[in-house]
TIZATOR-637816 format. One line per field, with one value per residue (C-alpha): residue number from 1; residue in three letters; x, y, z. Coordinates in Angstrom, 1 decimal. Example, Ala and Ser with C-alpha at 12.3 -4.5 7.8 and 13.67 -1.06 7.14 Angstrom:
2
pami <- [1_2]
nudo <- [ALA_SER]
east <- [12.3_13.7]
north <- [-4.5_-1.1]
up <- [7.8_7.1]
***
This chain:
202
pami <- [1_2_3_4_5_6_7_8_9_10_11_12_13_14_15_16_17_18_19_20_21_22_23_24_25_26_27_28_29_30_31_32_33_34_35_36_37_38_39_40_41_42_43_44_45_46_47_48_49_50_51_52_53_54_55_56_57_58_59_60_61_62_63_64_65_66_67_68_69_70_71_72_73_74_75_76_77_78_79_80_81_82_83_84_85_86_87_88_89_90_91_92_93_94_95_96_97_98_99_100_101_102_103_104_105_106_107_108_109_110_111_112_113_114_115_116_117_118_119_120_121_122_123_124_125_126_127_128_129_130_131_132_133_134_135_136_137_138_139_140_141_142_143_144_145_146_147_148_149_150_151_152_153_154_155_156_157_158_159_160_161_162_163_164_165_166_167_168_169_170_171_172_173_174_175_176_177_178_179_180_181_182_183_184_185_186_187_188_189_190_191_192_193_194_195_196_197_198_199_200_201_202]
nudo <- [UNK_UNK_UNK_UNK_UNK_UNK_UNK_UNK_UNK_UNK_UNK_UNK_UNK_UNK_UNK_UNK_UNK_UNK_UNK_UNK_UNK_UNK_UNK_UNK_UNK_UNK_UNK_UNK_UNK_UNK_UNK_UNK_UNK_UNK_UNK_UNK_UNK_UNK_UNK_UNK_UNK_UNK_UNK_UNK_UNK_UNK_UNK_UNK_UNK_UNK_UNK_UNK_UNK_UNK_UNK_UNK_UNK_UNK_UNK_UNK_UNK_UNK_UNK_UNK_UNK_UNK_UNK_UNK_UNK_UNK_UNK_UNK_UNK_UNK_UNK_UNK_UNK_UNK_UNK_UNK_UNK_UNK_UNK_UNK_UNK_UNK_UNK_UNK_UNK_UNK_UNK_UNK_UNK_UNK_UNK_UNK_UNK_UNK_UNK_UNK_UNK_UNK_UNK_UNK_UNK_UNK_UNK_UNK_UNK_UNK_UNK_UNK_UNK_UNK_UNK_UNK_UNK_UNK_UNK_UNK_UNK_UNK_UNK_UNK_UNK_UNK_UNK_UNK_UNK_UNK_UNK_UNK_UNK_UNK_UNK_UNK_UNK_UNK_UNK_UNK_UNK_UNK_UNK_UNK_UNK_UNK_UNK_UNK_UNK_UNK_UNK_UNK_UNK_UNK_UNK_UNK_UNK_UNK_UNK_UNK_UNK_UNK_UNK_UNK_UNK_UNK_UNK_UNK_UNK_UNK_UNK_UNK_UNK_UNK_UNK_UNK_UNK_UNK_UNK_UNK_UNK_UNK_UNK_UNK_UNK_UNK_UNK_UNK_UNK_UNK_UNK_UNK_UNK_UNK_UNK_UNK_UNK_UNK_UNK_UNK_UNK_UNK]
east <- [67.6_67.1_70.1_71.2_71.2_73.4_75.7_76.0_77.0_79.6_81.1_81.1_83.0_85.1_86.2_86.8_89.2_91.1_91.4_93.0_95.3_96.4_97.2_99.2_101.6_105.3_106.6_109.5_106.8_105.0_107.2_108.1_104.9_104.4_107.3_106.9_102.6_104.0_106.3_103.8_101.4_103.8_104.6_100.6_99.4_96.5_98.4_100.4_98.2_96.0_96.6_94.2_93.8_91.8_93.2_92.3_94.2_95.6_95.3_96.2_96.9_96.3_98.5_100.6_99.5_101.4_104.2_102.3_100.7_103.6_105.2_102.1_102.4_105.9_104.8_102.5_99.8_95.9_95.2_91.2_91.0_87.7_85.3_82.9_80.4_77.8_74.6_75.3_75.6_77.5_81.5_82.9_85.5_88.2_91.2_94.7_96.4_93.9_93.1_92.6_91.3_91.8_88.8_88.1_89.1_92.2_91.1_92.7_90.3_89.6_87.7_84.3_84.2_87.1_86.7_84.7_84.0_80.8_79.0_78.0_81.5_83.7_83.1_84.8_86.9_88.9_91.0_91.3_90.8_93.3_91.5_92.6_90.0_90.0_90.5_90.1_89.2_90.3_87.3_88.4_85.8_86.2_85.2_85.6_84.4_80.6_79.4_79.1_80.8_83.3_80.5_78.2_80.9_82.8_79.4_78.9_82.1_84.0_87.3_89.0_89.6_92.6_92.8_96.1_96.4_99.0_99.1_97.5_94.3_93.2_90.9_89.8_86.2_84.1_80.0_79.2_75.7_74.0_75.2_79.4_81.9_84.8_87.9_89.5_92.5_94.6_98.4_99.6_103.0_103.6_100.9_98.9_95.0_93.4_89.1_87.5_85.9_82.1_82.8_81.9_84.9_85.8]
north <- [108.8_105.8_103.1_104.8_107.7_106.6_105.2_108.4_110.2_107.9_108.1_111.9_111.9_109.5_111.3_114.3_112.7_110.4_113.5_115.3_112.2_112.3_115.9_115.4_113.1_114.7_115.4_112.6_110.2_110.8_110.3_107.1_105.8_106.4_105.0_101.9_101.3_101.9_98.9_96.8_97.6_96.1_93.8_92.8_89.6_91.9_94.7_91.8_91.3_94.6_96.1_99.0_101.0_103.1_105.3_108.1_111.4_111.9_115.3_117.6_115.7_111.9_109.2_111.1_108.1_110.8_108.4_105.6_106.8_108.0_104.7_102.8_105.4_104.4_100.8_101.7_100.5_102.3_104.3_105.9_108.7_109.4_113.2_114.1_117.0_118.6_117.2_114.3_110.8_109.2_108.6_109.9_108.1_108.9_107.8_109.6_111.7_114.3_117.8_118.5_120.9_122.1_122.7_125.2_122.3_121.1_118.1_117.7_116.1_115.6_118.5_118.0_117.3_115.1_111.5_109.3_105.2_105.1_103.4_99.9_100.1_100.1_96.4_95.2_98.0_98.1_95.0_96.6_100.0_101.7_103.7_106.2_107.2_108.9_105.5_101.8_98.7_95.3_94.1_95.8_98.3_102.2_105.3_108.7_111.5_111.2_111.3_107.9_108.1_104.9_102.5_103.2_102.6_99.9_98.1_94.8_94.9_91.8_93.5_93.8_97.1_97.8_100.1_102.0_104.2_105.1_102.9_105.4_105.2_101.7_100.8_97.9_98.5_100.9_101.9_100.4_101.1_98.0_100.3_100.2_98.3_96.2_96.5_92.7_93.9_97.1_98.2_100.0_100.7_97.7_95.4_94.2_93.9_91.2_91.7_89.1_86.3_87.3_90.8_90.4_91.7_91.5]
up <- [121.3_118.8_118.7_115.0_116.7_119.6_116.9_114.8_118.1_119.3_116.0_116.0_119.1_118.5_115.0_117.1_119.2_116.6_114.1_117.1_118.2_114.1_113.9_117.2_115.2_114.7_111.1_111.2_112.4_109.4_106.6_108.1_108.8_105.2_103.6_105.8_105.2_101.7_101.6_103.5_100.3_97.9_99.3_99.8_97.4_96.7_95.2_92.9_90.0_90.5_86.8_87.6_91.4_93.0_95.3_97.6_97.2_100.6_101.8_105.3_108.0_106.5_106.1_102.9_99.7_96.9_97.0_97.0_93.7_91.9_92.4_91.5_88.3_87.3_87.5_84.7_87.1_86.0_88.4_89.5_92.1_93.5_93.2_95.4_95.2_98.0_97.4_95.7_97.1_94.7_94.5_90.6_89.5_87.5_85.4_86.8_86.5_85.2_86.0_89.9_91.8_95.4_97.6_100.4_103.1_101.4_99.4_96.3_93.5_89.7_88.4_86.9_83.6_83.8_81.8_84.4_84.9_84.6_87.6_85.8_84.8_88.5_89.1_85.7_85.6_89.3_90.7_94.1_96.3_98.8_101.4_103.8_106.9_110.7_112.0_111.4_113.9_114.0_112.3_109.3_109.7_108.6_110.7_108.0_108.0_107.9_104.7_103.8_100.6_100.4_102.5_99.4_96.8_98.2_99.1_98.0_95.3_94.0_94.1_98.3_99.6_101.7_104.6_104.7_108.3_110.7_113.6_115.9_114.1_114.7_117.7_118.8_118.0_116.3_116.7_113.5_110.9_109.1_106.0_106.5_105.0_106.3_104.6_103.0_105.7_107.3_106.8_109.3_109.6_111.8_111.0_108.5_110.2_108.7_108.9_111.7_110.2_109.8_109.0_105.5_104.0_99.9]
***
């Protein structure tokens, strides 16, 4: 087995175990790990003069963001949601609210066809991203689930991205690919998780 290969594995197994540990967590515990990563975000410096978002659509068993966006709404805040489709690589972007669909698994996303930013666009377009995952580390680095999706967008952007995650979802060190992303920091519902200095975050 090659060392990428070793990594891949190790992150499969560790994605097993932290989706299991997050399904595990009680109803109550939910909502208010929610409503407090939610204040945390507001109260964030990076949130304060980002005019126009990207979020992810939060979906099963993940930290629930609906609130988040419905209050970044009424703050007449732009927001972007992200589409994926099988087969291709590349994160669609799209201007919210729009019409959504539901897919097999649960995730809830724009439906093709929907107005999109084009690609050359994101960078002048976006003044920050909030991004859910399986789990986060102390580096600021994001384990998801596999495809490789947010590395590829978030790659190399001048605007940060913020991790948002319930507190039993950070580790103190993920297997980590030459291709992923660290995130600028992490809001948890009990600490913000700023990325280690060297860890390249935006």
């Amino acid at each position: 087995m090659t060392s990428e290969e070793s990594t891949v594995a190790r992150k499969s197994v560790l994605r097993r175990a932290l989706l299991a540990r997050r399904a595990a967590l009680p109803a109550t515990e939910r909502r208010a790990a929610a409503a407090a990563v939610a204040e945390r975000l507001f109260s964030a410096s990076e949130l304060a003069g980002a005019r126009r978002v990207f979020t992810c659509l939060s979906f099963g068993d993940e930290l629930d963001l609906w609130p988040i966006v419905e209050r970044l709404q009424a703050e007449g805040r732009e927001l972007y949601v992200p589409r994926t489709k099988r087969g291709d690589t590349t994160l669609h972007i799209h201007r919210f609210p729009c019409a959504l669909e539901t897919l097999s698994f649960g995730l809830v996303q724009p439906r093709a066809g929907e107005p999109e930013l084009a690609g050359e666009a994101v960078d002048a377009t976006l003044d920050l991203a909030l991004v859910a995952g399986v789990a986060f580390d102390r580096r600021g680095y994001r384990l998801g689930y596999g495809a490789g999706y947010f590395d590829r967008f978030l790659a190399g952007r001048r605007f940060p991205a913020l991790g948002l995650a319930f507190d039993e979802q950070i580790v103190d060190e993920l297997p980590v690919e030459p291709h992923d992303v660290a995130m600028r920091a992490v809001l948890t519902p009990s600490a913000r998780i700023e990325a280690a200095a060297g860890e390249r975050p935006r």
